[in-house]
Z-matrix of the N, CA and C atoms (Angstrom, degrees):
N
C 1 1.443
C 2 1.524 1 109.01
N 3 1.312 2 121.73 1 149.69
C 4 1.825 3 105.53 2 -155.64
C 5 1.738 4 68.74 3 -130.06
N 6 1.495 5 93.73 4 146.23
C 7 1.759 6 113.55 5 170.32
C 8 1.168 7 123.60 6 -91.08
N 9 1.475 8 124.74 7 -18.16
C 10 1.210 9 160.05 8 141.08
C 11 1.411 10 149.09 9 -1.12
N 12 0.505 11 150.81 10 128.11
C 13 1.758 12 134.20 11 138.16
C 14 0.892 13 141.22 12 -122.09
N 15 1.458 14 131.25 13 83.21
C 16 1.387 15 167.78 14 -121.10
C 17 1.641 16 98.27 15 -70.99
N 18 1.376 17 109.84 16 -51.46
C 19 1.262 18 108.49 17 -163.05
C 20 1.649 19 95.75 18 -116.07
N 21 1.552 20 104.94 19 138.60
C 22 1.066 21 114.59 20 -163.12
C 23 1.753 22 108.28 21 -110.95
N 24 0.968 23 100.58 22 26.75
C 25 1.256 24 113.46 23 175.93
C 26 1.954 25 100.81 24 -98.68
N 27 1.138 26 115.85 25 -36.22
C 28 1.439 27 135.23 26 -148.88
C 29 1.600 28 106.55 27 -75.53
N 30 2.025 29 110.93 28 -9.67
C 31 1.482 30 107.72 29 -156.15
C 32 2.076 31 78.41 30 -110.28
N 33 0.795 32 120.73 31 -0.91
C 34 1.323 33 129.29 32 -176.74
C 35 2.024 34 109.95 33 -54.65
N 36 1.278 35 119.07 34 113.30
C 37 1.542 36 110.98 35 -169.73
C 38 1.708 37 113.31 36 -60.24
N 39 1.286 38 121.94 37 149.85
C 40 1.370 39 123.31 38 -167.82
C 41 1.388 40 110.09 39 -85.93
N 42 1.059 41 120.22 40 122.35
C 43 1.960 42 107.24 41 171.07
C 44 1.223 43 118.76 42 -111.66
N 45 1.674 44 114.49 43 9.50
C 46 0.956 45 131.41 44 -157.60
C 47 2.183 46 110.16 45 -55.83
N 48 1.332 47 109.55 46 -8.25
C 49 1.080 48 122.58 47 -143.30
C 50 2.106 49 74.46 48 -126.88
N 51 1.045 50 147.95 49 38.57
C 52 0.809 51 141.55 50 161.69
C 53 1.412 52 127.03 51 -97.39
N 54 1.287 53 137.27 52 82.81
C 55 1.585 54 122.26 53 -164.36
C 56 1.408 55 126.53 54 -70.93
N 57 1.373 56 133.72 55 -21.39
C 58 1.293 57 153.95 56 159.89
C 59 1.470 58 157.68 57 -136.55
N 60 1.173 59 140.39 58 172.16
C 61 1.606 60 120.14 59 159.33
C 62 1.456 61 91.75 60 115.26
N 63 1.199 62 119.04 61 -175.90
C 64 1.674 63 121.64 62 -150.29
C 65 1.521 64 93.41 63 -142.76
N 66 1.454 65 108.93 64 154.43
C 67 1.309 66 122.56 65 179.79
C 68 1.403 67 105.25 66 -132.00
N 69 1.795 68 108.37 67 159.50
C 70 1.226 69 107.60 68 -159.44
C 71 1.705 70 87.72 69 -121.05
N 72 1.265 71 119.53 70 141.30
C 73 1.764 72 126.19 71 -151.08
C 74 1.518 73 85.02 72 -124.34
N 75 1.537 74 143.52 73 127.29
C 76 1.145 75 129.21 74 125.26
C 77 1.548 76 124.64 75 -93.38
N 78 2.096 77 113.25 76 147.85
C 79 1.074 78 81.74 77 178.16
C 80 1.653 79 77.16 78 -147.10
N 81 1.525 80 111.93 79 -141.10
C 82 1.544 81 110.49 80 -171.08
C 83 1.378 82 109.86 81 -65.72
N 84 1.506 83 121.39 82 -36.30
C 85 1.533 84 146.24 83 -130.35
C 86 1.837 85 67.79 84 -117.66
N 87 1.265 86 160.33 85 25.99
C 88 1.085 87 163.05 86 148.63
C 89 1.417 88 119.43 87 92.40
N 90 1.480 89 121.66 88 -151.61
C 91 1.464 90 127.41 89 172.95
C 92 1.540 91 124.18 90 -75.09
N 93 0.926 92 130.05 91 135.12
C 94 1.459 93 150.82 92 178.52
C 95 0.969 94 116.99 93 -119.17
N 96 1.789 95 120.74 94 137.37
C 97 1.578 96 131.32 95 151.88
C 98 1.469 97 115.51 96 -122.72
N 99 1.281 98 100.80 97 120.88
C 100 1.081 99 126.46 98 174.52
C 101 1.844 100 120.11 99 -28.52
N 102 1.394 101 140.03 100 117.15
C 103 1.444 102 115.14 101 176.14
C 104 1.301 103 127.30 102 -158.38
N 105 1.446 104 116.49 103 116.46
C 106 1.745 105 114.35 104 -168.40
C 107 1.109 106 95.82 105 -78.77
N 108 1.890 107 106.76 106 151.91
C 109 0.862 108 116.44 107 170.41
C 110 1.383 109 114.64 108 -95.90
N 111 1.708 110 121.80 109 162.70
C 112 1.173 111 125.14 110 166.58
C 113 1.104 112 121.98 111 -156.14
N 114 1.926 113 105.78 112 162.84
C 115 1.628 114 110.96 113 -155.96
C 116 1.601 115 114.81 114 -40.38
N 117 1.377 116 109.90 115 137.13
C 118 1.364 117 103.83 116 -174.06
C 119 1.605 118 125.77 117 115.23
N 120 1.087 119 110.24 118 -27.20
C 121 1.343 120 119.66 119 -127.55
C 122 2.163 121 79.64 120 -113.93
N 123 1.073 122 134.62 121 150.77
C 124 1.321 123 160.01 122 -150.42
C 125 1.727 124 107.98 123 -153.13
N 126 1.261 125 107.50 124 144.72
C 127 1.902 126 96.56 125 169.35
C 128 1.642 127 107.53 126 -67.04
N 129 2.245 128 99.29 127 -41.21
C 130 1.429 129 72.94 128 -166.15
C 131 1.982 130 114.94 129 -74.44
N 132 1.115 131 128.38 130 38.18
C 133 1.251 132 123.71 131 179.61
C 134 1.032 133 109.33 132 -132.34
N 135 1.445 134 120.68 133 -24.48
C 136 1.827 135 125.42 134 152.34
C 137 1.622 136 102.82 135 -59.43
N 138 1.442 137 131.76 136 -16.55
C 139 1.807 138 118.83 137 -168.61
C 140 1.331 139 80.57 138 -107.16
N 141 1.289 140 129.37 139 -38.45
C 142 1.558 141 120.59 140 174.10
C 143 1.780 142 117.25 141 -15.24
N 144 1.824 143 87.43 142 -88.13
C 145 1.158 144 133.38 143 -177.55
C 146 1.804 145 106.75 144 -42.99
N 147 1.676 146 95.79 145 -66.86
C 148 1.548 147 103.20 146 -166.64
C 149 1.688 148 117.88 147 -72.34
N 150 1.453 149 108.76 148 -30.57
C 151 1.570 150 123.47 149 -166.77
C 152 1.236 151 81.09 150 -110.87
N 153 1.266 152 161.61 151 -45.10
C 154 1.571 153 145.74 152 -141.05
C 155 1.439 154 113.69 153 56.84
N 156 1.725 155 119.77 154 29.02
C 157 1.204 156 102.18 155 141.61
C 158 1.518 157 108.74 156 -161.04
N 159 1.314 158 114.85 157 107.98
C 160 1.699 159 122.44 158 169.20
C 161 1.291 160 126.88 159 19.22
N 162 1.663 161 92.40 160 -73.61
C 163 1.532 162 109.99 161 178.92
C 164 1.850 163 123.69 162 -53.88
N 165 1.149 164 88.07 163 -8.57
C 166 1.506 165 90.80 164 -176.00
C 167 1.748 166 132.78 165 -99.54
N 168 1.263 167 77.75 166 31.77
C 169 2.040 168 107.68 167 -172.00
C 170 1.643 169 117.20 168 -66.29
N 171 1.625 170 101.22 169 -30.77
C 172 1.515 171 117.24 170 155.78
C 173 1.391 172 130.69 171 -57.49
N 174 1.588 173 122.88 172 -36.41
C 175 1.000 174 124.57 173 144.80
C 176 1.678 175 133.64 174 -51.58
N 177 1.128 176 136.10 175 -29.11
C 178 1.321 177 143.87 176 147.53
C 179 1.604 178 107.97 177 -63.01
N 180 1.511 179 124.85 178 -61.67
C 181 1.027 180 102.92 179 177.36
C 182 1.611 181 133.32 180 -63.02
N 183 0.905 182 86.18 181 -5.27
C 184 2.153 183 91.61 182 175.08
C 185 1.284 184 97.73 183 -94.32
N 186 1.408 185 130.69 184 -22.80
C 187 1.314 186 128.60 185 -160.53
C 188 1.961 187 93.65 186 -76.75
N 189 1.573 188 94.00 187 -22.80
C 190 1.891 189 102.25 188 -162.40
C 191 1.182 190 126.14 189 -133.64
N 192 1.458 191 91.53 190 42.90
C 193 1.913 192 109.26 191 -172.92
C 194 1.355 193 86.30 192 -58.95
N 195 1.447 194 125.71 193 -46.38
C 196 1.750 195 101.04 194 -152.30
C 197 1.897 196 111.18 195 -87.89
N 198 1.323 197 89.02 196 10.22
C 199 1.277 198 94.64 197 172.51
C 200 1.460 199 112.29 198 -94.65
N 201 1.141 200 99.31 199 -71.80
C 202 1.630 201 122.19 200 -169.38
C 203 1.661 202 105.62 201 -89.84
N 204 1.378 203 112.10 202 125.32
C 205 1.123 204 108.23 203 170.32
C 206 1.260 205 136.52 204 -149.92
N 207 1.833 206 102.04 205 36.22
C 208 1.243 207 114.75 206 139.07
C 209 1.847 208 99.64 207 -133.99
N 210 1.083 209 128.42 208 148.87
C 211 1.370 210 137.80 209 -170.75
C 212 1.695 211 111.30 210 -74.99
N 213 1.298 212 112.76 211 -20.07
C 214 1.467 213 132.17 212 172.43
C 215 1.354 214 116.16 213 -87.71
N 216 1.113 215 116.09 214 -23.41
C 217 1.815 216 123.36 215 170.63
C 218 1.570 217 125.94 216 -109.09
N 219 1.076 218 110.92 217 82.87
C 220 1.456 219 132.10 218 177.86
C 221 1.232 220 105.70 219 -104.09
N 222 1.401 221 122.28 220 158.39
C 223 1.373 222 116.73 221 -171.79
C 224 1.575 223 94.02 222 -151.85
N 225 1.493 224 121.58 223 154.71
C 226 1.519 225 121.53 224 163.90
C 227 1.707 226 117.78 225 -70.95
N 228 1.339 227 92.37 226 139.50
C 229 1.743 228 106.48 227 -176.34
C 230 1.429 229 103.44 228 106.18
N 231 1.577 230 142.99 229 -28.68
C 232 0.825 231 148.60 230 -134.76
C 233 1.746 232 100.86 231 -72.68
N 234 0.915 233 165.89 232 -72.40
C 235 1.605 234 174.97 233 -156.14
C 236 1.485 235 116.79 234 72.04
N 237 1.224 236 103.36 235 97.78
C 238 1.767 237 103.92 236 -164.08
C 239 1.940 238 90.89 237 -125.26
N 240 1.934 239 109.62 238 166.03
C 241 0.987 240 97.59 239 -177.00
C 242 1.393 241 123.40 240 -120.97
N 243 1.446 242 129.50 241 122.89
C 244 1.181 243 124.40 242 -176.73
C 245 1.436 244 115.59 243 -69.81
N 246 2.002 245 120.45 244 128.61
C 247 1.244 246 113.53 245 172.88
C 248 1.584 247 120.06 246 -66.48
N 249 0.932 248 96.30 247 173.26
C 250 1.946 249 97.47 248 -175.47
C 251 1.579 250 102.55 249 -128.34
């Protein structure tokens, strides 16, 4: 019987049970928020919404070259990241 816990990956909390909401990512390339897309929804109206100003849809898209790679084809479900 081991007293243990061998693998230290295993004490890690579960979120597996999380259905929504956005997370905020830092990394070298800076801060990130997390963001699904949905029907409807455009970069420039995600930079609208998220940055408070339209024009700033280029900033997401540089943020998501390896995501997105034409700026006109977004799709729902997609998870791309807004800079902060």
């Amino acid at each position: 019987m081991s007293m243990g816990n061998s693998n230290p990956g295993d004490d890690m909390p579960d979120f597996s049970d999380v259905s929504s909401g956005s997370t905020t990512t830092t990394s070298s390339a800076g801060s990130f928020k997390e963001y699904t897309i949905v029907a409807g929804d455009s970069l420039s109206k995600i930079a609208k919404r998220e940055l408070g100003d339209a024009n700033a849809w280029h900033k997401i898209f540089d943020a998501n070259k390896d995501i997105i790679k034409d700026p006109n084809k977004i799709f729902p479900g997609q998870k791309i990241k807004i800079p902060l």
